[in-house]
C-alpha positions in Angstrom: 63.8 155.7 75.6 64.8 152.8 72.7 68.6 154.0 73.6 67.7 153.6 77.2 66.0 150.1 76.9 68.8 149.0 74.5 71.5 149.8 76.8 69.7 147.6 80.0 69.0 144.9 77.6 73.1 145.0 77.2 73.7 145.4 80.3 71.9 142.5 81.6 73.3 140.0 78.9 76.4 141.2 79.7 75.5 140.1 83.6 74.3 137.3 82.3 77.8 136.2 80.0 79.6 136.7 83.3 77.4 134.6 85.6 77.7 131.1 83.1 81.6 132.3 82.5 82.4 131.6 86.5 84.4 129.5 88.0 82.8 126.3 89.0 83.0 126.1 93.2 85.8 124.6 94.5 84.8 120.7 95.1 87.8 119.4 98.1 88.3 115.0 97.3 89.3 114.0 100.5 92.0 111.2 100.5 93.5 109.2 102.9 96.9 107.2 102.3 99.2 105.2 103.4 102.3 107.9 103.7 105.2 105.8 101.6 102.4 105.9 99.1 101.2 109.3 99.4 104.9 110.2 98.9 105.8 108.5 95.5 106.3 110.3 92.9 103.8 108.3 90.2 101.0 108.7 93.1 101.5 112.4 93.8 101.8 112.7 89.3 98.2 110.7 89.2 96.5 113.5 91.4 97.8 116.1 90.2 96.5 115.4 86.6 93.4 114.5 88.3 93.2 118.3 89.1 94.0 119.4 86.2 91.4 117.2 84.3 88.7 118.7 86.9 89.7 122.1 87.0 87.4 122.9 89.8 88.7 119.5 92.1 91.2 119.5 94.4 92.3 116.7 95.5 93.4 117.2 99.9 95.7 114.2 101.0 96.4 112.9 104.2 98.8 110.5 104.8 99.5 108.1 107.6 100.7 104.9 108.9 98.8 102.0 107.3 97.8 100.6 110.4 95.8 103.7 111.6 94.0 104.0 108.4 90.7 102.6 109.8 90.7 104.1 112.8 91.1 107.5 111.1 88.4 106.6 109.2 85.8 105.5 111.6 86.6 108.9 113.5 86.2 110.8 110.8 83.2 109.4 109.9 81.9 109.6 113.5 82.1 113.7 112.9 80.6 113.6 109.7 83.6 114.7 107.7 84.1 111.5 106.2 86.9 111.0 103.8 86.0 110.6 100.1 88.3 108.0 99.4 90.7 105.7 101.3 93.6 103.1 101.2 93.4 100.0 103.3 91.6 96.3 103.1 88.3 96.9 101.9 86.6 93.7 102.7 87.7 94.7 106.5 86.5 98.1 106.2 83.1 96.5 105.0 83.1 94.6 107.7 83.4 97.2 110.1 80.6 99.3 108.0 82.8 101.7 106.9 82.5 101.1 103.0 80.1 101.7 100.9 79.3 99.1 98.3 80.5 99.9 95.0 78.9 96.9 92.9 77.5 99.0 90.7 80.1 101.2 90.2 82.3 97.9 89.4 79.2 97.2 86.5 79.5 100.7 85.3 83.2 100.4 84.5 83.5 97.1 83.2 85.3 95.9 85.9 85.7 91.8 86.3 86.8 90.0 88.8 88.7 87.2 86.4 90.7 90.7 85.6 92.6 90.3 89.1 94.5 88.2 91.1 92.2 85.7 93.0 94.4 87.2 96.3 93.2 90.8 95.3 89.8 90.3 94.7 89.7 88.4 98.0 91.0 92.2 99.0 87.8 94.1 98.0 85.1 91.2 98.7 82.5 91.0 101.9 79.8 88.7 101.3 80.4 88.2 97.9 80.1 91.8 96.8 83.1 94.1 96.0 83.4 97.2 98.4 86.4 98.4 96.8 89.0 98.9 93.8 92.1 96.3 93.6 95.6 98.0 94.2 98.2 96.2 94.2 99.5 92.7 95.2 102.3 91.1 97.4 103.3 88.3 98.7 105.8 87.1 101.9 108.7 84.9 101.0 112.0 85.2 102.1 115.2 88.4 100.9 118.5 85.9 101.2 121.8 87.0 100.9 122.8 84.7 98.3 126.6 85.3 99.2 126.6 84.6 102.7 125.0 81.3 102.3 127.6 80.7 99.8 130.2 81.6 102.6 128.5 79.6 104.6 128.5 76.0 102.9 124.3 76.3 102.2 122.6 75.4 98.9 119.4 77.9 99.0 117.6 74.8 97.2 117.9 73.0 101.2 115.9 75.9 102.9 112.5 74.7 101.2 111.5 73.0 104.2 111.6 73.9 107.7 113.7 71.3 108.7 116.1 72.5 105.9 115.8 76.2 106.9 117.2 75.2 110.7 120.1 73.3 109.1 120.9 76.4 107.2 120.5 79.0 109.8 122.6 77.0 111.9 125.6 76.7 109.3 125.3 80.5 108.6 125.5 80.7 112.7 128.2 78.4 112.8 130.3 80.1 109.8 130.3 83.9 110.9 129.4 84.9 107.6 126.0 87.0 109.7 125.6 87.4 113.2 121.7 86.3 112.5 119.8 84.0 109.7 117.3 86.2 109.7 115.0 88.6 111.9 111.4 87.5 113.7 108.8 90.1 113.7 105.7 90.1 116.2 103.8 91.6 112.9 100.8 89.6 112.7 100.9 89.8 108.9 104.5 88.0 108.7 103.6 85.8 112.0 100.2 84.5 109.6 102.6 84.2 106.8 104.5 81.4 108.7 101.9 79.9 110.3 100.3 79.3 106.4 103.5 78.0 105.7 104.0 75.7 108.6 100.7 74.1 108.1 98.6 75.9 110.6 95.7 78.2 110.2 93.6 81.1 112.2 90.2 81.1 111.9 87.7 79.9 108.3 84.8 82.3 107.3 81.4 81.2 106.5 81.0 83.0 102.7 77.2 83.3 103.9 77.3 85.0 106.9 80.4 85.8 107.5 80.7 84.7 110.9 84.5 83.0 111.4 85.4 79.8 113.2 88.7 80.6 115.1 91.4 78.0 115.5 94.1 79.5 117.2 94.3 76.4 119.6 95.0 74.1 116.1 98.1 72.2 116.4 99.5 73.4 113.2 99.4 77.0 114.1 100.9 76.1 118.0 103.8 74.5 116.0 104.5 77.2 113.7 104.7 79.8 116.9 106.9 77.3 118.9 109.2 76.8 115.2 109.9 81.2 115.4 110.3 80.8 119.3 113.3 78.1 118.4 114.6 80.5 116.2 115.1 83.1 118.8 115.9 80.9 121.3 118.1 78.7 119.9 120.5 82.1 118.8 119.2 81.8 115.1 117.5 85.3 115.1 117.5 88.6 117.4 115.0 89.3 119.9 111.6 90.2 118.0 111.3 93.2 116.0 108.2 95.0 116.6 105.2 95.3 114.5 105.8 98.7 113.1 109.8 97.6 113.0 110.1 96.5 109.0 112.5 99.3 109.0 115.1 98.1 111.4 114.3 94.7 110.2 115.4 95.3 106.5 118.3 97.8 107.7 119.3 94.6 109.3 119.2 92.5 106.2 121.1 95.7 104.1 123.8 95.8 106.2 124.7 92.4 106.9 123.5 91.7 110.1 121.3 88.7 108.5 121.5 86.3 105.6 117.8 86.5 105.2 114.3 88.3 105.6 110.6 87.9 105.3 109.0 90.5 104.1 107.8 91.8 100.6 109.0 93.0 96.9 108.9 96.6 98.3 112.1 96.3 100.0 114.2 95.3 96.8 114.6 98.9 96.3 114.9 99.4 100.2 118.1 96.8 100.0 119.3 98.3 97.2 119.5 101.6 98.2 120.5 100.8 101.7 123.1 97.8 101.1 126.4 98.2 103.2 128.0 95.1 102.1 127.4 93.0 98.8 124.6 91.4 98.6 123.6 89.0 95.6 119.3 89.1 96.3 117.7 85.6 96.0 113.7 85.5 96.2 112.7 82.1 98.2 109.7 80.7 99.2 109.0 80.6 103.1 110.2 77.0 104.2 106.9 74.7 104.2 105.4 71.9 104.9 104.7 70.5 101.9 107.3 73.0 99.2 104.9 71.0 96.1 102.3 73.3 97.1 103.5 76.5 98.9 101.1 78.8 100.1 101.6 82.6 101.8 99.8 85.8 103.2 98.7 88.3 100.5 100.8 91.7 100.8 98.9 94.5 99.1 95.9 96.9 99.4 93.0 98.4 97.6 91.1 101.1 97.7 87.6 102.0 98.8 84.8 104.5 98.9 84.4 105.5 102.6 80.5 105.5 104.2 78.6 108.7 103.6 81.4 110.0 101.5 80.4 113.8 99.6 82.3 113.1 96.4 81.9 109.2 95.8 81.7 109.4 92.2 84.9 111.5 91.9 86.4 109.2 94.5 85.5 105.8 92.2 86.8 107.6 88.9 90.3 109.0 91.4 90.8 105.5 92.5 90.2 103.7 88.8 93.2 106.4 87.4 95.3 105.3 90.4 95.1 101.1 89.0 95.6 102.3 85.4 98.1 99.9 83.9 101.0 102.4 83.1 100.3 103.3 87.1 100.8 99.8 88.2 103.8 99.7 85.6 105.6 102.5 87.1 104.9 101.3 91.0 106.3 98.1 90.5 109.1 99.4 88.7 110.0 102.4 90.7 108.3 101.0 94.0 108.5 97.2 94.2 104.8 97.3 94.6 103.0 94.8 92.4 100.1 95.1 89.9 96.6 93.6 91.0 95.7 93.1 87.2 96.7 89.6 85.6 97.5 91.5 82.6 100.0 93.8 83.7 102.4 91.2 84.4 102.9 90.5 80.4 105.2 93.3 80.4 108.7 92.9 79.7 109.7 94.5 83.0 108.3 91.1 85.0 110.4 88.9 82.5 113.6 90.7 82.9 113.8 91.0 86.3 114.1 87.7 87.6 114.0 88.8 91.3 110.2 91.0 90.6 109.4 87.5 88.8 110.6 85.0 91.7 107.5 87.4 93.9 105.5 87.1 90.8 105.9 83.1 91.1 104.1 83.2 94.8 101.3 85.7 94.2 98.9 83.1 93.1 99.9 81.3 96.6 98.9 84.2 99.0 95.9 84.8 100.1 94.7 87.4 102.4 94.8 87.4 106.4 90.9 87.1 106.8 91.7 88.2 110.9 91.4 91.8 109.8 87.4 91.8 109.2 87.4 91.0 113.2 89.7 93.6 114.8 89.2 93.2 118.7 90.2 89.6 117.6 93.0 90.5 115.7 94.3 93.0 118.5 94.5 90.1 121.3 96.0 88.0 118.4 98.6 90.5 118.2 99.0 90.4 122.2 99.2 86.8 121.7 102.1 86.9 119.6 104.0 89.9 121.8 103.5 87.5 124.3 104.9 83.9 122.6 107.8 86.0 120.6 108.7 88.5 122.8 107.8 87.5 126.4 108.7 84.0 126.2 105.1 82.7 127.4 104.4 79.1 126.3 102.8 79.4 122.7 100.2 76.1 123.4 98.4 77.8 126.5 98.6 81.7 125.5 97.0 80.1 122.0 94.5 78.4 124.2 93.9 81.2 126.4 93.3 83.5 122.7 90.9 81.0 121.6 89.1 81.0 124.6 88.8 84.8 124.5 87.9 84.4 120.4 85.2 81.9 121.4 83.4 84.2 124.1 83.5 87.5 121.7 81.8 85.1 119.0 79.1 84.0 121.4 78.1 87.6 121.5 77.8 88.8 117.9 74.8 88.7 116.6 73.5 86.1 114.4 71.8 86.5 111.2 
């Protein structure tokens, strides 16, 4: 009978060794990307150490256009099968309540905002708490083709102000040396780029509540539309490149069909891939109106913490690995995406590329497009500029006829 008892009491510790030896259930971190960022190599290296380092996480991502992040988002949310973690503007997906707040997560890590660009914190903030993780940084100024204006009589110095810019496209016109100065874009992001620039402005938000004052109708911004409409009109540029375009509009630049190109540090490594013709890269400001204080739209992203995510802790501590500093390192150099953190830039790689530190110059200049946070707003703005750029409608009245419409969708949000 003690043999008997001996041998269950055996048998049951042995049960029992097995049940704490097994496998932890499978936990699924569900992550949504932009796909050129899904795709790079330091990205796809961060999660699968992630994995490894959680050996019973695996991290499921989907990656899609940047523009149809939120809209994923607020679908899947909408089923409850939210996302756990996701790559866009955070202070516009707080605004559209789908991001959770993560100020006591920032607490928890040590996380500062005086860590960051001013531009990138602007990024993550809605009403003066972050909703999301700083990811990188970027700025518009202008790709130029350093050996056409060369061919073409033009000091790059000249092109500072807008004035200066015309003259130049006009002697690169006038010369042969590309059949373009450079292409237009009804992007919204580049359009708000110039507008900054050109001394006009879209809308100011009250840091209380949050609720903008629209001024599409504002002189400045009218003037800036009607300065890319003389572009195209007057020969200096092609017929408007789409939003979702950048591609043809950089292919453009690579194979000589411009001199120049707005856009952002990511496509020094598109150019130089892509080149078809030499091309010595110069990194200008936009022209301005005043070139003793230019200013620019923020290029970048962050990451956030979608509503009613499962996993948000695993989420925060995925999206802190993904802004570690050798990260950041390794995007700018292998991506031409810049770092978020100020201290990143003290590496050597930002002082010995002088194109990376001509970008660098202009981050502190950018600022975000605050238009996002209101997105039926931003979609007529985006109408609007179809309209102006590529549809030849006078810019003052279809301006007017946007502010009206921004006006009347104001008069029905609710007030705090």
């Amino acid at each position: 009978m003690r043999a008997g008892m001996v041998g269950g009491l055996l048998a049951a510790l042995a049960v029992g060794c097995t049940a704490s030896a097994a496998p932890l259930e499978p936990v699924l971190l569900r992550v949504i990307m932009a796909d050129d960022w899904a795709k790079a190599p330091v990205v796809r290296e961060v999660f699968d150490q992630f994995e490894r380092d959680h050996g019973h996480v695996r991290v499921q991502v989907q990656a899609v256009p940047f523009s149809q992040i939120p809209e994923l988002v607020a679908s899947a949310g909408d089923l409850e099968q939210p996302y756990d973690l996701a790559h866009w503007h955070a202070f516009a997906a707080a605004a559209s309540g789908l991001a959770e707040p993560l100020g006591e997560q920032w607490d928890e890590a040590g996380l500062t905002a005086d860590e960051f660009l001013p531009g990138a914190v602007e990024d993550v903030t809605w009403l003066g708490e972050p909703f999301g993780v700083p990811l990188d940084t970027n700025a518009l100024v202008l790709l130029v083709n350093g050996a056409m204006l060369s061919d073409a009589g033009v000091d790059s110095r000249t092109m500072t102000t807008s004035l200066g810019f015309v003259r130049a496209a006009e002697a690169v016109a006038d010369s042969g040396a590309a059949q373009w100065m450079l292409p237009v874009s009804t992007s919204s992001w580049q359009a708000y780029g110039w507008i900054r620039a050109l001394g006009g402005q879209l809308l100011e938000v009250d840091a209380v509540t949050a609720l903008p004052r629209f001024t599409f109708d504002d002189p400045g911004t009218v003037a800036a539309l009607e300065y890319l409409v003389h572009l195209v009109g007057s020969g200096l540029a092609p017929r408007p490149y789409g939003p979702d375009l950048s591609s043809d509009a950089v292919q453009a630049f690579a194979s000589g069909q411009v001199a120049a190109h707005a856009t952002g540090s990511w496509d020094l490594k598109v150019v130089a891939r892509n080149a078809t013709r030499h091309v010595e890269l110069e990194v200008l400001p936009l022209p301005q109106v005043d070139p003793r204080r230019p200013v620019t739209v923020l290029g970048g992203s962050s990451l956030f913490v979608p509503e009613g995510a499962d996993q948000p802790d695993l989420a925060f501590e995925l999206a802190l690995r993904l802004i570690e500093d050798e990260v950041a390192l390794r995007l700018a150099e292998e991506e031409g995406r810049l770092p978020a953190r100020h201290r990143v830039f003290d590496a050597p790689l930002f002082a010995d590329d002088p194109l990376l530190s001509s970008f660098v110059e202009q981050l502190p200049n950018a600022r975000v497009m605050p238009l996002i946070a209101y997105p039926e707003v931003a979609q007529a703005f985006t109408e609007a500029l179809t309209a102006v750029l590529a549809g030849g409608e006078p810019a003052a009245e279809t301006m007017a006829g946007l502010q009206r419409f921004a006006d009347a969708w104001l008069d029905v949000q609710p007030r705090p």
